[in-house]
N, C-alpha and C positions, 0 to 999 in steps of 0.2 A: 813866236807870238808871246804878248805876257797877258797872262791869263789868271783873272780872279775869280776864286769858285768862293760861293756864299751859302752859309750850312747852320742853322741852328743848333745841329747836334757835329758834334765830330769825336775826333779820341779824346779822351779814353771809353766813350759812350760807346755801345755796342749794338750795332741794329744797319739794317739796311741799306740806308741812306749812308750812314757812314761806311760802310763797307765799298758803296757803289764809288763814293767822295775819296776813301783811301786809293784805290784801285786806277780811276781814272787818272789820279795824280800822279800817282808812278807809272803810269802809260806815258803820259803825253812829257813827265819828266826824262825819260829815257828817251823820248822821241825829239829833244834838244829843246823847249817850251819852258818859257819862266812862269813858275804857279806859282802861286799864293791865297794862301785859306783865310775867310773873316768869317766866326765864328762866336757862339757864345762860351762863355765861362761856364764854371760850374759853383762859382761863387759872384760875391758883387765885385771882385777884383778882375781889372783889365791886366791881358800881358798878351808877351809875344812869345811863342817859342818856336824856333825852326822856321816851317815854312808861315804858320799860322801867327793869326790877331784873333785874341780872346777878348772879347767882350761881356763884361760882369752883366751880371744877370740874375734872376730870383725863377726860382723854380712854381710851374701852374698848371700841376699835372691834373687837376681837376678837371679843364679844360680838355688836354689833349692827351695821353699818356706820354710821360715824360718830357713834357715841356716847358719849357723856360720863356722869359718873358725879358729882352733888353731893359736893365735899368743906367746903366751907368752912358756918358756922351761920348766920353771916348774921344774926346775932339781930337786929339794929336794923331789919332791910329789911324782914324778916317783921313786926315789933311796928307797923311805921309802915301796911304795906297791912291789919293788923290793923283798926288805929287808923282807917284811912280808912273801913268799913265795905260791904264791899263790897253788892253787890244780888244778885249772883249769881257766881258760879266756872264759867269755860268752860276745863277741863282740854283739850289737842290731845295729850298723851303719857303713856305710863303707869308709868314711870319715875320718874326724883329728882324732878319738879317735881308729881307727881301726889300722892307723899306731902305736898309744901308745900302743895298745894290742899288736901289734905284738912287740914290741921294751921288753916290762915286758916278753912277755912268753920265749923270747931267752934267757933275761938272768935270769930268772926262772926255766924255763926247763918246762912250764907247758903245757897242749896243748889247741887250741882254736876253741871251736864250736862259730859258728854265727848263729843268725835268721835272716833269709830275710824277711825284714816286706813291702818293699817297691817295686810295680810293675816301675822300671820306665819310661817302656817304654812307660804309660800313662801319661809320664809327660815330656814327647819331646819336647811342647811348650813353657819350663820353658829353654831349653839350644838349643835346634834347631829348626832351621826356617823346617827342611825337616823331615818329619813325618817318612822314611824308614830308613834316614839318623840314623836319631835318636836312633830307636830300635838297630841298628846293632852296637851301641858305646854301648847301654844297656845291649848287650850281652855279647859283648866283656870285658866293665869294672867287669860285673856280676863274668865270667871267671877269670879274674884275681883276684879279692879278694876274693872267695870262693876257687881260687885254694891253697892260702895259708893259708887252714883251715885245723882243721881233721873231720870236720862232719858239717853240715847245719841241722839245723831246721828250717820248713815251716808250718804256720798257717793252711794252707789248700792245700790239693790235686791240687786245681787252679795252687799254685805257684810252686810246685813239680814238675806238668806236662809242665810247663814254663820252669823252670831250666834248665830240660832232655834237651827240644830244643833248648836251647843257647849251650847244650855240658858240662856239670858240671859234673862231676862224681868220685865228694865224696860221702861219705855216705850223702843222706836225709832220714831225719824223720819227719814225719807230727803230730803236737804237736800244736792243737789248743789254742790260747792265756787265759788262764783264766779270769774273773772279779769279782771284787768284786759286789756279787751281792745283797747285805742286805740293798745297800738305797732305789736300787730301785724295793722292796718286801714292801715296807713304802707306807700308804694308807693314805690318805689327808683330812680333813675335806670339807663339799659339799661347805661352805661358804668361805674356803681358796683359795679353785679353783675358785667360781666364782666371787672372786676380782679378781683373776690372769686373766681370760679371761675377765674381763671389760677393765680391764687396758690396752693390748692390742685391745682392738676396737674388739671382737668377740661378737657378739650377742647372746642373750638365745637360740634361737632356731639355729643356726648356729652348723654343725658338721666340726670337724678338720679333714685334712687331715693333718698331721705333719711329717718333717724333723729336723730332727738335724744332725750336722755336719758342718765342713766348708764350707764357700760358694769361690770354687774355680772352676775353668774351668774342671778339670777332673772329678766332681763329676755329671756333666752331668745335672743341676740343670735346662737347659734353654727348654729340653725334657718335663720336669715336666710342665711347661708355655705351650710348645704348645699342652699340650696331653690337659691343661685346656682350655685354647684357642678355641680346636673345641669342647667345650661342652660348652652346654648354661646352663647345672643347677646352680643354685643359691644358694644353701642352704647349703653350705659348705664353708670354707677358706682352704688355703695354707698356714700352720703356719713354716715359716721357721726361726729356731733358732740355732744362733751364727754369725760366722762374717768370713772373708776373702777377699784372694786380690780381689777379683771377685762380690763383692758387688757391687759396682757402676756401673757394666755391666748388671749387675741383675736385679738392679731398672729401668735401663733405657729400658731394653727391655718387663718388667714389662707394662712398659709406652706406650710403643709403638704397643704392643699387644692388650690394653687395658681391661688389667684384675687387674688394679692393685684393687679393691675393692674386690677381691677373693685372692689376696695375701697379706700376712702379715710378715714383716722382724722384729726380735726382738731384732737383735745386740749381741754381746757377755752375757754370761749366765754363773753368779758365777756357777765353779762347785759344789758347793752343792746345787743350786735349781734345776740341772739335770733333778733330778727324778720328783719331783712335772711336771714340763712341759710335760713327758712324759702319767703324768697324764690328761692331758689337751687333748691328742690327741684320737680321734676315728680309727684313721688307719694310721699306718706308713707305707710311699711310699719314693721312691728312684729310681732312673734312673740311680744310679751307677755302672757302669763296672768298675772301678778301685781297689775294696776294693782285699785287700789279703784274709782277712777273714770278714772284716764289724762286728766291735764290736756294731756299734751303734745298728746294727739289733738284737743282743743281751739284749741290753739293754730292745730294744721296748716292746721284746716278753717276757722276766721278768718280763716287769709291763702290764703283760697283754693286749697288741696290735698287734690285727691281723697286719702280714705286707704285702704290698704289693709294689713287688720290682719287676725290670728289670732283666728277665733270666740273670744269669751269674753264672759260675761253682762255685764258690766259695758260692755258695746256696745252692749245693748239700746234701741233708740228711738234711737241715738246716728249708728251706721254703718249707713247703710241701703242693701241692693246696690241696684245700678243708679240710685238715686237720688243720693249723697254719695260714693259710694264700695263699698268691698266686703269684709265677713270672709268669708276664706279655711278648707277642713277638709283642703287636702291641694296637693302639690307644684302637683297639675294645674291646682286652682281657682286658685293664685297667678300661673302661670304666663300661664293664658291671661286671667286679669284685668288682669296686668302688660302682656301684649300688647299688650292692647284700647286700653287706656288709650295706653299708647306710642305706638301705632299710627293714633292718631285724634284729633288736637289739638284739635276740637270736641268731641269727647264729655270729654275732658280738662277743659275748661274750663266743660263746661255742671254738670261734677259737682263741680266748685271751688267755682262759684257758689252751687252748692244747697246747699254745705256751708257757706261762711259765714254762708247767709240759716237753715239749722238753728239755728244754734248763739250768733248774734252776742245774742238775748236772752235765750235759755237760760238761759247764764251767764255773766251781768252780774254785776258786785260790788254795783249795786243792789238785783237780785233775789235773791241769796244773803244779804245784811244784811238786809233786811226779812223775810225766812224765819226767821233764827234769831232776830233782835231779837222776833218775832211769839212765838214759842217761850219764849225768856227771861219773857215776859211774864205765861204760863200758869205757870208754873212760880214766879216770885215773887208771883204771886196766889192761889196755893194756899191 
């Protein structure tokens, strides 16, 4: 099939959607399928490179965190993936590139499934001062550009059972995002790690608790401060690593809490030292309700870290207590899970294991490409 994926964000941008947009491309590439990326720029300059068409663009992050806004026409890019014809249209954003999907599949004839990767009604604070206000424009816009699709895919049952109640009712299908998951299967030398946590100020006998992810307001990060805050143990950090708008709010209530000696900010983190960091961590913790699916908790549990997360549905079948790990409903459940686990380096380790033997075929990039290429197929057979 020749298949065009349509993305607002793509490389060198770093975030989930791109991640989920690299991954299924070298699925369904290996699997003999002609792809091809339309995409925005990161300036007002149009190009191509490799498989992609970059489309200039001005950045409108007010709006949305990290978004861009089509400025340039592009006419030739558009007439040429016209010309190429495509099989089908996989929209990832709903956005400047979602209207170029629709604009190729008319005059294509091809049809267009989308993945909703993004909840936004956890992110009301970025476009509305009124938190109800908010959701009800989230439905509403939801409606309108899934209604001019032929089918949705959803990472997790979470956003499915979402969907239903904004009133959607195209086909979904719930199609967990794959990852590449061979870097971080990669085990580290003891002397390579323990540079890595001198450098950041972690003492020898210090155990992690570690995050990764953006540091933005919906990710719920300032929970994580006061769950530490009513604890007096010592013997542990809060390793939070990468960056966003919500930093400077972080450190200052960091400060104000006065914990900042139990938490540690690392700033953006090339993606290839990823993995190694995840190596640093004794226990992946998260107070986020926002994820669709949370690739990062994927990640953790690959390189062998119990996690221990904030109930939320999109955990289901994923975190399983006692087994992988544990979702938390309250200071107490975090605290004595955090114990436990601290406390007891075999039970630590026997729930590491059970996490990466969960998860490592889960989600494969093989098993996510043959899901949606499987999908594609139905849907050009129509």
């Amino acid at each position: 099939m020749k298949i065009l994926i349509t993305t607002d964000w793509y490389i060198p941008v770093v975030n989930g959607v791109v991640t989920s947009v690299v991954n299924l491309t070298k699925g369904l590439t290996e699997m003999g399928h002609e792809v091809r990326i339309l995409t925005l720029s990161g300036s007002l300059y149009s190009y191509k490179k490799g498989q992609a068409v970059y489309i200039g663009s001005i950045g409108v992050g007010k709006i949305y965190p990290d978004a861009r806004m089509r400025m340039a026409l592009a006419h030739r890019y558009i007439y040429e993936l016209i010309q190429w014809h495509p099989d089908i249209i996989h929209s990832q954003c709903e956005f400047s590139t979602f209207f170029l999907a629709r604009k190729i599949a008319k005059a294509s004839h091809a049809p267009i499934i989308h993945t909703y990767h993004t909840v936004y009604e956890d992110y009301t604070h970025y476009f509305s001062p009124n938190v109800y206000f908010g959701k009800a424009v989230a439905a509403l816009f939801s409606r309108k550009v899934l209604g001019k699709t032929e089918a949705v895919i959803v990472p997790s049952e979470k956003i499915r059972t979402m969907l239903l109640t904004y009133g959607i009712t195209k086909p979904i299908t719930t199609i967990p995002s794959g990852l590449d998951l061979n870097p971080f299967l990669k085990t580290f030398a003891k002397a390579e790690l323990k540079k890595l946590r001198s450098q950041h100020g972690i003492k020898p006998d210090q155990k992690v608790l570690l995050y990764i992810g953006r540091l933005a307001e919906e990710k719920n990060i300032e929970e994580l401060f006061q769950l530490l805050s009513r604890w007096q143990r010592q013997d542990f950090v809060l390793l939070l690593v990468g960056d966003g708008p919500h930093r400077r709010e972080l450190a200052k209530t960091v400060q104000k809490m006065n914990i900042a000696d139990r938490v540690i900010f690392t700033g953006m983190v090339p993606p290839g030292e990823i993995a190694k960091y995840y190596r640093l961590g004794d226990v992946f913790v998260s107070a986020s309700q926002s994820e669709t699916q949370g690739l990062t908790y994927i990640e953790a549990m690959v390189s062998e870290l119990p996690v221990v997360a904030k109930a939320d549905p999109c955990l289901k079948d994923i975190v399983r207590d006692c087994d992988n790990g544990f979702q938390y409903h309250s200071f107490y459940e975090f605290k004595d899970r955090i114990d436990q686990l601290l406390s007891d380096d075999a039970l630590r380790q026997k729930l590491g294991q059970n996490a990466a033997v969960s998860v490592r075929e889960r989600f494969s990039v093989g098993r996510f490409s043959q899901d949606v290429a499987a999908l594609y197929g139905k849907l050009v057979n129509m």
